[in-house]
N, C-alpha and C positions, 0 to 999 in steps of 0.2 A: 378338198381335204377329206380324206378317212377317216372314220372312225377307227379306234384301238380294237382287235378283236375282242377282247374282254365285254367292252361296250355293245359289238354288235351281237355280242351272246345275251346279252342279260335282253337287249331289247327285243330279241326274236322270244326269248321265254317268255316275257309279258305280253306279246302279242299271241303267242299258241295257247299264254293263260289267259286274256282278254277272248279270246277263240272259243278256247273250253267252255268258260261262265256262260257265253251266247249259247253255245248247242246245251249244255245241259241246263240253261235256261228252257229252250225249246222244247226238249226234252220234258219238263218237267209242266210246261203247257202241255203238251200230248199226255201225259200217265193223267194229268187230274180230270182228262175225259176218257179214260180208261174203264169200263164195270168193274176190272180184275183188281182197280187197285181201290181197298179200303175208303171209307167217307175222310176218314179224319186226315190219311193220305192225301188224301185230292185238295180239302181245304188248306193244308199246308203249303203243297205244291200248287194251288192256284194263287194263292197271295203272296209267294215268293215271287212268280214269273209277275203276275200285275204289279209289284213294287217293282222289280227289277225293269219292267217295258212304260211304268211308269214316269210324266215327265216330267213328275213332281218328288223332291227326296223329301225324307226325314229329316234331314239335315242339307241345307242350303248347300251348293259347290262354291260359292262364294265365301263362306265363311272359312279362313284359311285355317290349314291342315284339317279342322273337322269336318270341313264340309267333302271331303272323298273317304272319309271314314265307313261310310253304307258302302259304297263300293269297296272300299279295301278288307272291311269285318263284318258286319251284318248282312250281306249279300252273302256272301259264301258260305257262311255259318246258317242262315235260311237253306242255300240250297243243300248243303251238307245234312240237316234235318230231314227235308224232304226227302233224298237221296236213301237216308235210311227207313224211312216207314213205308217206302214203296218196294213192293214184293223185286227182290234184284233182277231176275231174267225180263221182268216187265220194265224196267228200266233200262235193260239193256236194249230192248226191242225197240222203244223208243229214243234211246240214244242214236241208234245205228241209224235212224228213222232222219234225225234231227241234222248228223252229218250229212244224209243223201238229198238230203233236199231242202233248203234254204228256208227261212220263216218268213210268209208274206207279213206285210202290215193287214191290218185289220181295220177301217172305220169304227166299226161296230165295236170292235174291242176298246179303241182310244175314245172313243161316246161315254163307254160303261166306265170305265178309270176315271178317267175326270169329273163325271155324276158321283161315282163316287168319294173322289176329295175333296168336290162344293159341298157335299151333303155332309161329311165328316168336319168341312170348316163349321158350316149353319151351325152343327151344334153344338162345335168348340165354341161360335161366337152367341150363340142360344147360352149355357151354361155358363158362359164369363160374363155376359150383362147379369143374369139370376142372382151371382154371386155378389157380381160390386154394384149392383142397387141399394139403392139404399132402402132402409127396412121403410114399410109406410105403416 
């Protein structure tokens, strides 16, 4: 059985939109190693792409409906930020960059992410014992 064309339109749009987010994800790994693009650019656009290649959310995918919410609002609304405070022709170079050639995985990359989301639990779980100790 076929899909309705109606249906196989909508599903090729989220798939060219699921598409896009990837390359100007990548994209936006490439500009925050940029010189030409600004400090505060780069820290933007690197903690977009490391939440985004992230394989940890803010919000669980299990928890229904809010848990695809980073993905469907906060994800694009990062990269939409990023997108603006990096100079545009520098962004366009590495867009065009992020089309022609695929993004490898990283070891190195997926080590530093998860260091750093054990380190940011420690001292969620560091500051929630401090809090509910009780006083001595």
């Amino acid at each position: 059985m076929t899909a309705p064309s109606g249906d196989t339109s909508m599903v090729e749009r989220l798939r060219d939109w699921a598409r896009s987010i990837k390359r100007d994800v990548h994209a936006l790994y490439l500009s925050a190693r940029d010189p030409r693009v600004p400090w505060y650019a780069k820290a933007v656009a690197l903690a977009v792409a490391a939440y985004a290649l992230s394989p940890i959310d803010l919000i669980p995918d299990f928890i229904p409906v809010l848990g695809y919410l980073d993905e469907l609002i906060i994800l694009p609304l990062g990269i939409l930020l990023a997108v603006r405070l990096i100079p545009p022709a520098v962004f366009a170079e590495h867009r065009a960059t992020a089309t022609s050639a695929p993004m490898q995985a990283s070891r190195g990359a997926a080590v530093v992410i998860i260091a750093i989301w054990i380190g940011l639990a420690l001292v969620g779980i560091g500051a929630a014992v401090r809090y509910l100790a009780p006083p001595t």
